[in-house]
N, C-alpha and C positions, 0 to 999 in steps of 0.2 A: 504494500500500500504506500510505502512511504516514499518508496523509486516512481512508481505511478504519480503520484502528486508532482513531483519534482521535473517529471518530463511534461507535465500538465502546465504549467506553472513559469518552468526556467527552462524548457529541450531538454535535450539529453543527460542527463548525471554523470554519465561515463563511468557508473559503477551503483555499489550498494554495500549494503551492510548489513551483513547475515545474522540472525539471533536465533537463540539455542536457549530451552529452558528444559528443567530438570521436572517430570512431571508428579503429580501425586494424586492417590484414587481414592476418590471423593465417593461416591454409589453407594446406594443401599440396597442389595441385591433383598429383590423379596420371592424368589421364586428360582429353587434349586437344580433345574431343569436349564435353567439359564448356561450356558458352555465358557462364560466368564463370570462368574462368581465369585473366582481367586482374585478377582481385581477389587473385592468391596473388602471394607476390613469386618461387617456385621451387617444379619437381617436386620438389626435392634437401630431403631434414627439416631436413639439417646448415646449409645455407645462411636458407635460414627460421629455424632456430634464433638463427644469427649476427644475422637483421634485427629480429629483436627487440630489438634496444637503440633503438629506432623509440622504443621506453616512455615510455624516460629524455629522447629527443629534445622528448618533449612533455609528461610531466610533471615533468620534472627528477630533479637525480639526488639518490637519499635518504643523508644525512649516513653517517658509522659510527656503527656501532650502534646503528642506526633495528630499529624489531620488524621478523623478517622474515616475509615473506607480507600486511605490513600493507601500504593503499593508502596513498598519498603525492601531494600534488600540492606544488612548491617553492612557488608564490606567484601572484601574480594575472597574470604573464606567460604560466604555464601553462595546461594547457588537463587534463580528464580521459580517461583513455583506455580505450578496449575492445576486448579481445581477442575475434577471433571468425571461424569461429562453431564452438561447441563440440558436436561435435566429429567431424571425418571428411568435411563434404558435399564436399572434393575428392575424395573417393576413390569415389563412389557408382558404383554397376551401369551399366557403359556411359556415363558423364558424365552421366547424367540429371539435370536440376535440383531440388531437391529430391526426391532420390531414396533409394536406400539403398544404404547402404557393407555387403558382404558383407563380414567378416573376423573371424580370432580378437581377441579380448581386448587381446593382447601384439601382436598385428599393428597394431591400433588406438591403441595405446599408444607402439611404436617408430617408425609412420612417422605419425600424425595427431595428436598428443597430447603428445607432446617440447617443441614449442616453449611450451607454455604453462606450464610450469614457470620459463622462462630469462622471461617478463613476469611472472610471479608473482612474482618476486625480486626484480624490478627498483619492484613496490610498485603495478602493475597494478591500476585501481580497479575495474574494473567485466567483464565477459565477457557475451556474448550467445550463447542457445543456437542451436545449428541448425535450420532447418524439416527437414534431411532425418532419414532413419533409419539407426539400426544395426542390422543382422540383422530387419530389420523390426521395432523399435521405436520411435517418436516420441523426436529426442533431447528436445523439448518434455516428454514424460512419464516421462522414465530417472533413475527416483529414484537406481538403481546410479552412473550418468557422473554428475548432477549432483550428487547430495547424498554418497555414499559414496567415489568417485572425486575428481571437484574440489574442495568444502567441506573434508572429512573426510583423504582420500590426501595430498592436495597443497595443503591447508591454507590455500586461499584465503579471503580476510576482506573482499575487498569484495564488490560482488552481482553475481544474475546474471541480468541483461536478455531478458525476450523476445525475439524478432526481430517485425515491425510485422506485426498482425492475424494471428498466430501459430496462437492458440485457434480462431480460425479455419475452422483448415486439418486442425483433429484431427480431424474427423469430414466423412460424407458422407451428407445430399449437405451442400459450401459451410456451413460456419456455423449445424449442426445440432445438436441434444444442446450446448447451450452452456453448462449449469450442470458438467455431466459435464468440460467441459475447462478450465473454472477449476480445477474440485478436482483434477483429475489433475497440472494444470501447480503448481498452487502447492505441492501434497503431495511432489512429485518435487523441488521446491528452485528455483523460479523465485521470482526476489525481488520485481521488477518488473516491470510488464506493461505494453507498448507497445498501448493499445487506441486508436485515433485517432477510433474510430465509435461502438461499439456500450457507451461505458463508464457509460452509466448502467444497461443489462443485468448489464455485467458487477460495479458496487459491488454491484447489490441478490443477484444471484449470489453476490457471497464472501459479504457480511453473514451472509446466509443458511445458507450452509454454515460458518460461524465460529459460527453462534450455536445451531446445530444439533451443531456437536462432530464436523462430518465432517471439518474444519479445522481442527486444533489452533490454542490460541491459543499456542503453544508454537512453532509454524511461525511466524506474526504476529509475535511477536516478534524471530526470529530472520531477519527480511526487513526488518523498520524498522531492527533493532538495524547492520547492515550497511548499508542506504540511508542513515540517518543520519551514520556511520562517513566515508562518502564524502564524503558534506557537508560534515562538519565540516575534514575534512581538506583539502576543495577552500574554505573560507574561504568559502560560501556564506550562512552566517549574521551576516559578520562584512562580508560585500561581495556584496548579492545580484544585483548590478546590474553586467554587464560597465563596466571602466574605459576609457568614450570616447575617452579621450588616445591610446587605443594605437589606435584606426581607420587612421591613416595608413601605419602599420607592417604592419598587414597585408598581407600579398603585393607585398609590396614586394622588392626585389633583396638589401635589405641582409639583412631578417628571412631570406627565403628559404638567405642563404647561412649566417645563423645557424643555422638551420636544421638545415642538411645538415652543418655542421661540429661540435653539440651529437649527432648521428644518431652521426657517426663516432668520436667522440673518445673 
């Protein structure tokens, strides 16, 4: 989004800047049938609720009175984190994998949708939507969950991640009508797009729908203004290069039990 802006705006960039975040699994798996399960940490909201301070374990914990809802990383030991996936694919129609979550509103809210508040707080940078659906909508196209709900309800201020080859997945057959699901997903509040293939379709895609007006530059904005947000807060512009010194401490016994005792404390 942010290369797109910039050839929008000023031509060419003559480059970009890659970001890399370290993810972490948010889901309340409510139905054992489901083939990823091992991704939620509990059927139980309250105990998921509790594992969210997983946030703080990796991106430290934010001073008093830090803005709240604002992203936060402590420093170059941290890493950035995602909450995900937003919102319900544990609870889909018979476990189906990317399937869809039959429920009220407030059902969706009390048992799939609680914990993302308690990483909101904690200063959460980044959340990725889910492939599946609610009541048969693409969470990919639910301007309601992402933009009026997440952004707006729960006042989250970092962004919000596709899931990989997302756009995809919005139509049939495979990766058809694909100008259609750029504008859908970015109009609905998707900040960043994970396209790993098809991303020279997908820039001349937004271009086009940005310079046509079916894309506000008003959305543009408010996707760099929050990818940016993260950046700066992850010290990306100030150290864009992981700090080699730390290779050895990786997975190593001690980090590990730093780890788990920064998780509980």
């Amino acid at each position: 989004m942010v290369v797109v802006r910039l050839r929008l705006r000023h031509g060419d960039c003559g480059g970009c800047v890659c970001f890399c975040d370290l993810v972490l699994l948010r889901l309340v798996c409510r139905d054992p049938r489901w083939g990823r399960c091992y991704e939620s940490f509990n059927e139980d909201t309250e105990i998921v609720q509790k594992m969210t301070s997983l946030v703080t374990g990796l991106q430290g914990q934010p001073p008093p009175g830090y803005p709240k809802s604002y992203p936060f990383v402590a420093g170059r030991n941290n890493v950035v984190a995602c909450a995900k996936h937003f919102v319900g694919d544990g609870g889909t129609d018979e476990g189906t994998n990317e399937g869809n979550t039959i429920s009220s509103y407030d059902d969706l809210e009390r048992i799939h949708m609680a914990p993302y508040p308690n990483c909101i707080s904690q200063g959460v940078c980044t959340i990725m939507a889910s492939y599946s659906s609610w009541n048969g909508s693409k969470l990919h196209t639910n301007h309601f969950l992402l933009t009026k709900v997440l952004k707006e309800k729960l006042e989250f201020k970092g962004f919000v991640i596709s899931d990989m080859e997302a756009l995809d997945r919005l139509s049939h057959p495979y990766g058809s009508n694909y100008r259609n699901c750029v504008l859908s997903t970015i109009n609905a509040g998707i900040d960043m797009v994970m396209v790993p293939f098809r991303y020279k379709l997908f820039l001349e895609d937004l271009t086009y729908l940005v310079k046509s007006g079916a894309i506000p530059m008003t959305r543009i904005d408010d996707a760099v203004e929050r990818i940016l947000r993260v950046k700066f807060v992850a010290g990306l512009f100030e150290y864009p290069l992981s700090d080699r010194s730390l290779l050895d401490t990786v997975g190593c016994q001690v980090s590990l039990v730093n780890s788990v005792r920064r998780w509980f404390n």
